[in-house]
Each structure stands twice: as structure tokens, then as C-alpha cells.
N, CA, C and O atoms as a GROMACS GRO file, in nm:
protein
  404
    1UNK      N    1   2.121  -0.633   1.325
    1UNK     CA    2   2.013  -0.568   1.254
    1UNK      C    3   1.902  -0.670   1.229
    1UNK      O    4   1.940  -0.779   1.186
    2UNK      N    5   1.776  -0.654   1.247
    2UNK     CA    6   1.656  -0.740   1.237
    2UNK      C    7   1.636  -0.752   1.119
    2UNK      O    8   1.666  -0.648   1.060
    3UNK      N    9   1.582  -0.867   1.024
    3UNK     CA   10   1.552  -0.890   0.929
    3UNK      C   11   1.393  -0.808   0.882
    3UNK      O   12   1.297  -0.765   0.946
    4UNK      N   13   1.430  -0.815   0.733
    4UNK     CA   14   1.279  -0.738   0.722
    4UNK      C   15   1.233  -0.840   0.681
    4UNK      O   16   1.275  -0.950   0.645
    5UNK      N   17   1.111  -0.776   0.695
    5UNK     CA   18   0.964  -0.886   0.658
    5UNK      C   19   0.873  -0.831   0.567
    5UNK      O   20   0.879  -0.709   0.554
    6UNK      N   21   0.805  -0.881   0.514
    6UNK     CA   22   0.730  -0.832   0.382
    6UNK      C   23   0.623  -0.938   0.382
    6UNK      O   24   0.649  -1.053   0.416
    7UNK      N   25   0.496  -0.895   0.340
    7UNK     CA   26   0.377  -0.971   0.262
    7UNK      C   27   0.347  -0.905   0.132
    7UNK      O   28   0.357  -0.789   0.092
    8UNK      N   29   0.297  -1.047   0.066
    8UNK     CA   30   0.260  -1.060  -0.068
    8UNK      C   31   0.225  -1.160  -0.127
    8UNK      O   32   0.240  -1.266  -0.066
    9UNK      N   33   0.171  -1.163  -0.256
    9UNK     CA   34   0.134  -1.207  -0.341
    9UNK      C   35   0.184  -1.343  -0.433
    9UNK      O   36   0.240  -1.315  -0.538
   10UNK      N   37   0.171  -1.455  -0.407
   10UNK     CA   38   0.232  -1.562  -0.487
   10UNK      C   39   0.185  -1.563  -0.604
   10UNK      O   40   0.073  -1.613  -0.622
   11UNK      N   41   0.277  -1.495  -0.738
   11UNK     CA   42   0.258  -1.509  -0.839
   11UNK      C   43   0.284  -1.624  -0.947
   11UNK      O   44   0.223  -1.630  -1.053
   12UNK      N   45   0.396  -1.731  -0.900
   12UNK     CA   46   0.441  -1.841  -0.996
   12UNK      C   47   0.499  -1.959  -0.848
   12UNK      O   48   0.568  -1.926  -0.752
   13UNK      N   49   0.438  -2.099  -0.881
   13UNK     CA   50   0.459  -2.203  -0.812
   13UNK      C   51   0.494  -2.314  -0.888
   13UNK      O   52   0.466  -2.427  -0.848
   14UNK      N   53   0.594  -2.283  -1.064
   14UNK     CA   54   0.605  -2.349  -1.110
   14UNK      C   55   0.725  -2.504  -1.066
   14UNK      O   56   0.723  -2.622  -1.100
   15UNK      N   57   0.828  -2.413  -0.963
   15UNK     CA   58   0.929  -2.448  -0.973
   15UNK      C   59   0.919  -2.558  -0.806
   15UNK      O   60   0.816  -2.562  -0.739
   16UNK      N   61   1.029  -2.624  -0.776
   16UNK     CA   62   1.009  -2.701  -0.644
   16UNK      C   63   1.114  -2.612  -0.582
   16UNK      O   64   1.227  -2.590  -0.627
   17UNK      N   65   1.038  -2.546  -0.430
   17UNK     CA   66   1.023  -2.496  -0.319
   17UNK      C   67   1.054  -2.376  -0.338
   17UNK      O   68   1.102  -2.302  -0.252
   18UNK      N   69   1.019  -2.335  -0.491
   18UNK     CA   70   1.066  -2.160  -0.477
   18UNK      C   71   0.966  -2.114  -0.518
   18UNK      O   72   0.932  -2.164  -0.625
   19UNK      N   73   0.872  -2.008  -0.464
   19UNK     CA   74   0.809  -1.946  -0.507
   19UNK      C   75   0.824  -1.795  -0.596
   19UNK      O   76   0.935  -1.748  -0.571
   20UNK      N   77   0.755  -1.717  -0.682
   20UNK     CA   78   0.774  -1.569  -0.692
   20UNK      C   79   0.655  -1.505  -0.647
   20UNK      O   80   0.545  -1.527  -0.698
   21UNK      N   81   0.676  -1.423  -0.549
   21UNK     CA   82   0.602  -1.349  -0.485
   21UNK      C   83   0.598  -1.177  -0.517
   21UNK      O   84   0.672  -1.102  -0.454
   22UNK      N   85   0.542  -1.147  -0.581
   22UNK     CA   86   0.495  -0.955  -0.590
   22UNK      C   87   0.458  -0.911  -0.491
   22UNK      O   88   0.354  -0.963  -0.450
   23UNK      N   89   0.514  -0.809  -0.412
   23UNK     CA   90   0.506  -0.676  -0.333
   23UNK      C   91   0.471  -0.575  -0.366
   23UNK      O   92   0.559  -0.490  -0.380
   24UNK      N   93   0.283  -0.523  -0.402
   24UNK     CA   94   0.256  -0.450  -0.448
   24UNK      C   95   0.301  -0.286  -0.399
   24UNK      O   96   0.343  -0.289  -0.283
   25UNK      N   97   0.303  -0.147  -0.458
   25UNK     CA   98   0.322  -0.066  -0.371
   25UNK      C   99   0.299   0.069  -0.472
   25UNK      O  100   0.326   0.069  -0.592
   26UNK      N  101   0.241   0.188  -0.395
   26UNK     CA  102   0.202   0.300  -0.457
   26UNK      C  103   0.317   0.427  -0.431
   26UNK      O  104   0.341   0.462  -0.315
   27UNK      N  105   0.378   0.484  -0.535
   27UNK     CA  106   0.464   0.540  -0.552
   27UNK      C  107   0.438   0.683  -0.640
   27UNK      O  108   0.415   0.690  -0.761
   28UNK      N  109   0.452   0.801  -0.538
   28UNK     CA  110   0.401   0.946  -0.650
   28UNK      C  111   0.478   0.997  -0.715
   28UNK      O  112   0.576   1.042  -0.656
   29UNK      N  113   0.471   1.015  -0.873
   29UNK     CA  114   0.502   1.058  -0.946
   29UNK      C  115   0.617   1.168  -0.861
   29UNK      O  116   0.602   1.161  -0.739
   30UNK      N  117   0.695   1.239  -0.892
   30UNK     CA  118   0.767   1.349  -0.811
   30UNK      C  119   0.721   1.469  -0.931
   30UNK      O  120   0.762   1.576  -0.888
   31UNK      N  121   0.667   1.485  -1.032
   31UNK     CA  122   0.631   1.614  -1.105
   31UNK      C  123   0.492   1.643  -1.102
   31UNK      O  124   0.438   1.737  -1.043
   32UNK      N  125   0.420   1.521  -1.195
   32UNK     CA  126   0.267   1.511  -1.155
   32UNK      C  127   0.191   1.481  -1.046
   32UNK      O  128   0.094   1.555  -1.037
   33UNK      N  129   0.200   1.393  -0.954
   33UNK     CA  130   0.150   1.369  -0.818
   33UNK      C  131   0.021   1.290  -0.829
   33UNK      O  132  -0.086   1.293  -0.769
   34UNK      N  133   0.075   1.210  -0.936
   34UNK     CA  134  -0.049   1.076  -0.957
   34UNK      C  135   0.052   0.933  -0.875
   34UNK      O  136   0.161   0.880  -0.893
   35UNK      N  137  -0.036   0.922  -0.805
   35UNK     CA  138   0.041   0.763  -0.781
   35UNK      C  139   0.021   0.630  -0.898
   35UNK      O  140  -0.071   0.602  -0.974
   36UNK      N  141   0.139   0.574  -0.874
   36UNK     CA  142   0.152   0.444  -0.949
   36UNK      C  143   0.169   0.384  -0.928
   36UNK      O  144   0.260   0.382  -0.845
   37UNK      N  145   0.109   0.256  -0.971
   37UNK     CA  146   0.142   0.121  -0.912
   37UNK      C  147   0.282   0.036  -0.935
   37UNK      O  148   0.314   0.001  -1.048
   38UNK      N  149   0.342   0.014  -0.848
   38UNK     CA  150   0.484  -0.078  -0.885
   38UNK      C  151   0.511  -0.160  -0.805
   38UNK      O  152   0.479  -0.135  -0.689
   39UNK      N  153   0.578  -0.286  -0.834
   39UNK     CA  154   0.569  -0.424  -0.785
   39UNK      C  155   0.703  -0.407  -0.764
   39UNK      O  156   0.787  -0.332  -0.811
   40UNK      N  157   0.704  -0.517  -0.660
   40UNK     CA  158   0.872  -0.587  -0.665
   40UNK      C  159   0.862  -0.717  -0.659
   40UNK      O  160   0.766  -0.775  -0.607
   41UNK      N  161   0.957  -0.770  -0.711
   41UNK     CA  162   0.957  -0.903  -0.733
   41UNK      C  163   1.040  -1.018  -0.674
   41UNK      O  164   1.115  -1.079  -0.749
   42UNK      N  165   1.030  -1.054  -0.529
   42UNK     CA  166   1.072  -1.152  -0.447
   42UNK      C  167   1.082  -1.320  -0.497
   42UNK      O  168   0.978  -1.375  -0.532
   43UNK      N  169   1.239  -1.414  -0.499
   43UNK     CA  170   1.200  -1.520  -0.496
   43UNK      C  171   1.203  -1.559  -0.356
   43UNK      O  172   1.281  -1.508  -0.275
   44UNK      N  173   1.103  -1.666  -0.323
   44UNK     CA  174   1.146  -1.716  -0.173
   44UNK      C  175   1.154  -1.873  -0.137
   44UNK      O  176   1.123  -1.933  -0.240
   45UNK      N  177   1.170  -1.926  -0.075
   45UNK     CA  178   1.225  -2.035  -0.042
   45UNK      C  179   1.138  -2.121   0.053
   45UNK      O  180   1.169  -2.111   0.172
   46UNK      N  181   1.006  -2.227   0.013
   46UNK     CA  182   0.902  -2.285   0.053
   46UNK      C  183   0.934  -2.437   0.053
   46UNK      O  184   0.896  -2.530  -0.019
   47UNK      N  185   1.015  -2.429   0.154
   47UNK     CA  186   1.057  -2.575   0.162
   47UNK      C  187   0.895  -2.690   0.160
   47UNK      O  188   0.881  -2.745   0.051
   48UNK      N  189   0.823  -2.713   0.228
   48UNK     CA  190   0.708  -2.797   0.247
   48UNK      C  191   0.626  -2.724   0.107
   48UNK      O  192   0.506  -2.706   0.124
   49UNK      N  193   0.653  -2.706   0.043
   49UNK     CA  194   0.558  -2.652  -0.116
   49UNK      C  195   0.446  -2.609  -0.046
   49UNK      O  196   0.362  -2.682  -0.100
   50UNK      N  197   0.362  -2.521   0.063
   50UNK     CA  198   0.268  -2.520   0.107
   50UNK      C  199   0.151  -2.424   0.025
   50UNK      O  200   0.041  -2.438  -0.028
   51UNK      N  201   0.256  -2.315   0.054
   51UNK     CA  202   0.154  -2.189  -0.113
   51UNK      C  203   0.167  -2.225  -0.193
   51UNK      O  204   0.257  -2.305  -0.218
   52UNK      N  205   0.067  -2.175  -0.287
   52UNK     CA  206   0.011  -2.183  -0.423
   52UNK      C  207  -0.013  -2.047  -0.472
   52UNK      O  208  -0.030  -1.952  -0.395
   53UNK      N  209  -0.014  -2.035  -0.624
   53UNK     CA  210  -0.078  -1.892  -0.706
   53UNK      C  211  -0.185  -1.870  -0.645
   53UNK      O  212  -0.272  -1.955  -0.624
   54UNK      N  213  -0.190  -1.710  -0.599
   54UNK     CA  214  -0.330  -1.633  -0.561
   54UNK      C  215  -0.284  -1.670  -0.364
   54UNK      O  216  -0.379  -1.605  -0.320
   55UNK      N  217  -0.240  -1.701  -0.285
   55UNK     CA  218  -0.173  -1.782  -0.148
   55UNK      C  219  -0.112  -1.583  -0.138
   55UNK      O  220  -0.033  -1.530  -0.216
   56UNK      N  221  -0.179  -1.519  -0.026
   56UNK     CA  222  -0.097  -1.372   0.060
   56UNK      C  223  -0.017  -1.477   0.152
   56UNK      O  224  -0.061  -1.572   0.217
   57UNK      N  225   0.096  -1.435   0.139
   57UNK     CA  226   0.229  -1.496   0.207
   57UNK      C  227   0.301  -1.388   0.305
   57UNK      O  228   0.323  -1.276   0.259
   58UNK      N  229   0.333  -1.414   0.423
   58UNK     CA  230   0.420  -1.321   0.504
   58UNK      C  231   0.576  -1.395   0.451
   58UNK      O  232   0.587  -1.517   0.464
   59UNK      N  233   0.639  -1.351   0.418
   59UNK     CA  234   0.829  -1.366   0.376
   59UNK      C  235   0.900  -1.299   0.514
   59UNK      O  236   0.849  -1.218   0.592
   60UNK      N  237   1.042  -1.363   0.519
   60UNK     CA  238   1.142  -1.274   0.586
   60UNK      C  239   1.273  -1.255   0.517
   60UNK      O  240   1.264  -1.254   0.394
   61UNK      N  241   1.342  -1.246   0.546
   61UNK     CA  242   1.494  -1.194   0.460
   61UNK      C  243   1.600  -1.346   0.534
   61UNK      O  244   1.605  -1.403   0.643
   62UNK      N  245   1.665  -1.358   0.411
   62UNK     CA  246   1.708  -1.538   0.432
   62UNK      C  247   1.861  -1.494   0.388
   62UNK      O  248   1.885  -1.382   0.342
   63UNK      N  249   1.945  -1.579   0.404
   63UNK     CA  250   2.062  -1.589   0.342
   63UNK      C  251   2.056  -1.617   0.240
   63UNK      O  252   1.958  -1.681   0.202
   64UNK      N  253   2.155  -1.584   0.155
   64UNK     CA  254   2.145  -1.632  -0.034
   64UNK      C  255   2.125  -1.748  -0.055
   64UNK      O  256   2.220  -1.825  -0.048
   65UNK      N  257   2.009  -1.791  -0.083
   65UNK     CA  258   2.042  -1.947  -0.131
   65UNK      C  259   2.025  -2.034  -0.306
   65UNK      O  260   2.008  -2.150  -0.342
   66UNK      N  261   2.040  -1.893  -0.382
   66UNK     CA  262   2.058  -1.999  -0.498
   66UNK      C  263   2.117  -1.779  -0.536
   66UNK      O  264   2.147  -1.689  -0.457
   67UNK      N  265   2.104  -1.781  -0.727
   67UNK     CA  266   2.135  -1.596  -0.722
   67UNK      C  267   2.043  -1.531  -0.748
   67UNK      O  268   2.060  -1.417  -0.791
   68UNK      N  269   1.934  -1.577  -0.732
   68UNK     CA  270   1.796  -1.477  -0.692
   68UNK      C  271   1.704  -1.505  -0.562
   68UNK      O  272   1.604  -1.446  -0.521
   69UNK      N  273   1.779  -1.625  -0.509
   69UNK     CA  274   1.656  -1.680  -0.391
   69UNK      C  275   1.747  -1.600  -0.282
   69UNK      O  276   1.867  -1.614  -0.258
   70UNK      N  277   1.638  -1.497  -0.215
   70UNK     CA  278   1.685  -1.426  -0.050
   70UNK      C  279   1.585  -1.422   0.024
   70UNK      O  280   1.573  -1.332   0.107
   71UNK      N  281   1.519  -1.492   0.013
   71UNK     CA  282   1.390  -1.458   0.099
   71UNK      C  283   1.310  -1.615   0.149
   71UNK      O  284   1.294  -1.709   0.071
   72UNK      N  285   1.271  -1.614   0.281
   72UNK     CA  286   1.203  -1.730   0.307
   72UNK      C  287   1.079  -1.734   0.346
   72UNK      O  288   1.040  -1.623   0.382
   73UNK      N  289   0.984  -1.836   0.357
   73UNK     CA  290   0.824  -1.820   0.380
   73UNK      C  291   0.811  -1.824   0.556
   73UNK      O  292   0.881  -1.891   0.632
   74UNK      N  293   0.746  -1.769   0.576
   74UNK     CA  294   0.725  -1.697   0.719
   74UNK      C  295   0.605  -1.807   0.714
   74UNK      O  296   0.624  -1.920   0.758
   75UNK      N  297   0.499  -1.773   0.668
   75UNK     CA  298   0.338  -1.835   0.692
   75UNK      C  299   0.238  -1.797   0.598
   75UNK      O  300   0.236  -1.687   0.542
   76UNK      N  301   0.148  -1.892   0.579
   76UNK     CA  302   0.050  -1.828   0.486
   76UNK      C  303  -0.027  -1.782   0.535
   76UNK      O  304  -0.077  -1.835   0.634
   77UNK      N  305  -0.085  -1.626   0.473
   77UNK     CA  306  -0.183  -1.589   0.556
   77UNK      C  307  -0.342  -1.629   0.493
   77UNK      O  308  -0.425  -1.686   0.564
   78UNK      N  309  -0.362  -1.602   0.396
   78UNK     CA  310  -0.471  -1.611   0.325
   78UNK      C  311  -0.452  -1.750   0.179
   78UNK      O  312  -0.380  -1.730   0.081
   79UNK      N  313  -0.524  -1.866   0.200
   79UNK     CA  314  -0.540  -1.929   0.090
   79UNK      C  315  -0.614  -1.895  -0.030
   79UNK      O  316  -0.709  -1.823  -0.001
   80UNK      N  317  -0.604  -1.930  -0.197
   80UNK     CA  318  -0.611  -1.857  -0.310
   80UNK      C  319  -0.764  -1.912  -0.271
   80UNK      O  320  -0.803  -1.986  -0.181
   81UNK      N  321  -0.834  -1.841  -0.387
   81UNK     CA  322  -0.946  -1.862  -0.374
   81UNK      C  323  -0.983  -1.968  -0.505
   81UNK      O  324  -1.058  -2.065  -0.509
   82UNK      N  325  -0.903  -1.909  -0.600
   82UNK     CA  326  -0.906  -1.991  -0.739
   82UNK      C  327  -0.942  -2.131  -0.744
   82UNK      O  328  -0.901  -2.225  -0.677
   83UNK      N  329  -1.062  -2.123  -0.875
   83UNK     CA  330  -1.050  -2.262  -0.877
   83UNK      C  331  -1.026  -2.319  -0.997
   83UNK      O  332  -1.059  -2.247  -1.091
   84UNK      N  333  -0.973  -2.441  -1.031
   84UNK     CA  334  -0.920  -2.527  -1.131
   84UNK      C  335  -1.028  -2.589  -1.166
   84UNK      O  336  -1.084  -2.675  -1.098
   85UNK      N  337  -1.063  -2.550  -1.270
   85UNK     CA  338  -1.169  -2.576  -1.408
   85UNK      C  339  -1.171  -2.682  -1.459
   85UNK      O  340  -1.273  -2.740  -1.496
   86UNK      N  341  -1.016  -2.738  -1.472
   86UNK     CA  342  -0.971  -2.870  -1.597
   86UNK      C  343  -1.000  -2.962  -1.467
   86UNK      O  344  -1.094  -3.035  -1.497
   87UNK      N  345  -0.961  -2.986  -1.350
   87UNK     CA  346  -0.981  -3.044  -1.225
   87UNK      C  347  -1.128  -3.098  -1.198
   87UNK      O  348  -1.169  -3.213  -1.187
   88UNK      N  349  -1.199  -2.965  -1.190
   88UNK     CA  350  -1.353  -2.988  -1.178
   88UNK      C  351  -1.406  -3.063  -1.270
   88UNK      O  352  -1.481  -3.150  -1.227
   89UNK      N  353  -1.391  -3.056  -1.397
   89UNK     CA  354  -1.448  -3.131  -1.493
   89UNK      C  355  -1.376  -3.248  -1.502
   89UNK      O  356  -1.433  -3.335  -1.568
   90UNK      N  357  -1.228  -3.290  -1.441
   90UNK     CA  358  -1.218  -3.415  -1.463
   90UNK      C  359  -1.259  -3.514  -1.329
   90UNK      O  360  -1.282  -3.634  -1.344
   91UNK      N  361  -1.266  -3.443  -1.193
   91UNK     CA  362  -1.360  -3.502  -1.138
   91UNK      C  363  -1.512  -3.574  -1.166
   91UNK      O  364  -1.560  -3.687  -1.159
   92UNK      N  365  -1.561  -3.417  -1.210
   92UNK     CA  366  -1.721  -3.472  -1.277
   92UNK      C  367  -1.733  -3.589  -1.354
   92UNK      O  368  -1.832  -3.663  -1.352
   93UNK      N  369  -1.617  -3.608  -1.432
   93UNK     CA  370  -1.612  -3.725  -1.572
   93UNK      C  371  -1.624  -3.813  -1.506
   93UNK      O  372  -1.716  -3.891  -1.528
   94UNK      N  373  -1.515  -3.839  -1.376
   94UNK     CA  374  -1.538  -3.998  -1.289
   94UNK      C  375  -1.603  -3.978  -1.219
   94UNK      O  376  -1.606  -4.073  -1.140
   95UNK      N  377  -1.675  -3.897  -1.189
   95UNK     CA  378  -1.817  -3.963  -1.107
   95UNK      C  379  -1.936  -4.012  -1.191
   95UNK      O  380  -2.015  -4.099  -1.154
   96UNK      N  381  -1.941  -3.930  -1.341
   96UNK     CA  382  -2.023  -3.965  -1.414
   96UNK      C  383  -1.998  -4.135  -1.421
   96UNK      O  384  -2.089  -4.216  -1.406
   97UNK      N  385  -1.850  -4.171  -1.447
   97UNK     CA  386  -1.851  -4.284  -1.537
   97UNK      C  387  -1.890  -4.386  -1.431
   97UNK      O  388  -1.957  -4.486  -1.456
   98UNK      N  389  -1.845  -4.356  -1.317
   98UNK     CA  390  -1.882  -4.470  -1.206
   98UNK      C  391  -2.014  -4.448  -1.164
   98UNK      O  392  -2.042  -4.559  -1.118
   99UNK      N  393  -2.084  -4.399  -1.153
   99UNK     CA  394  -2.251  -4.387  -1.216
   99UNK      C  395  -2.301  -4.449  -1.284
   99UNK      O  396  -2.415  -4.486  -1.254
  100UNK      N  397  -2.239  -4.492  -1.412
  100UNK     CA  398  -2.287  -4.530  -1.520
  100UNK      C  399  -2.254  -4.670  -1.538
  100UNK      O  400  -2.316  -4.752  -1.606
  101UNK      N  401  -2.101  -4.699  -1.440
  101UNK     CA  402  -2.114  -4.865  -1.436
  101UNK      C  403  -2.191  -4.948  -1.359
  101UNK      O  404  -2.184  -5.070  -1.373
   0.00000   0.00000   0.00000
């Protein structure tokens, strides 16, 4: 049987080489017939730490490797766009200061 594959969303890159990735998906009510939004929630297994939060990730289906990690990183498709604020301004500080010496 072929493994499935899934893309999504890197939501948390706190941890080393595991990511959590959300699988967004629209699901109709069965009485009212409003769709809703519902996630699933993938850990996966990023050996080279390559994604980051906001990083669309293609996953595939992995052997168990810890009791929530089943899933491994295929490729990134899209890098986050986000940018780090505290970063930018602590750049700016050392360029100011070496300016100023």
C-alpha cells in the first residue's frame, strides 16, 4: 500500500527535528450545510531543521518514531514570509554602533 502524502502548514519549530504541522480542511455540517473549518494536527520528523513557522511543507507517512511522531518531511514548498522584529532591530543597533565608532 503507498504511503500518503499530505501538505501543510508549519505551526511550532520549537523542538529539535520535529516539527507540528496543521492540515487545513473544509467539512459540511451534515444538518445545516455550512462548511467548517477543521485542522489536523501532524508531528513530523525534519531531520536537517530546514522549515520554520509559516514554511507550506509536503509530509509523507513514516514509521513510528517517537508516540506522536508518524510523519516525515518530503520538501519545502513555500518559505514563511515572516519577519523577526526583535532580529531587525538588533541588527540595526550594530550597525548603528559600528557607525558611531
Amino acid at each position: 500500500m503507498p504511503k500518503r502524502v499530505a501538505v501543510g502548514v508549519v505551526t511550532g519549530d520549537k523542538t529539535a527535528k520535529t516539527r507540528r504541522v496543521e492540515i487545513p480542511r473544509l467539512v459540511k455540517h451534515p444538518k445545516y450545510g455550512k462548511f467548517l473549518r477543521r485542522r489536523t494536527v501532524c508531528y513530523i520528523h525534519d531531520e536537517e531543521n530546514e522549515s520554520h513557522v509559516g514554511d507550506t511543507v509536503e509530509i509523507t507517512e513514516a514509521r513510528p518514531m517517537s508516540r506522536t511522531k508518524r510523519w516525515s518531511l518530503v520538501r519545502v514548498l513555500t518559505k514563511s514570509r515572516l519577519v523577526d522584529v526583535a532580529a531587525m532591530r538588533a541588527a540595526s543597533r550594530a550597525e548603528t554602533e559600528q557607525q558611531s565608532d
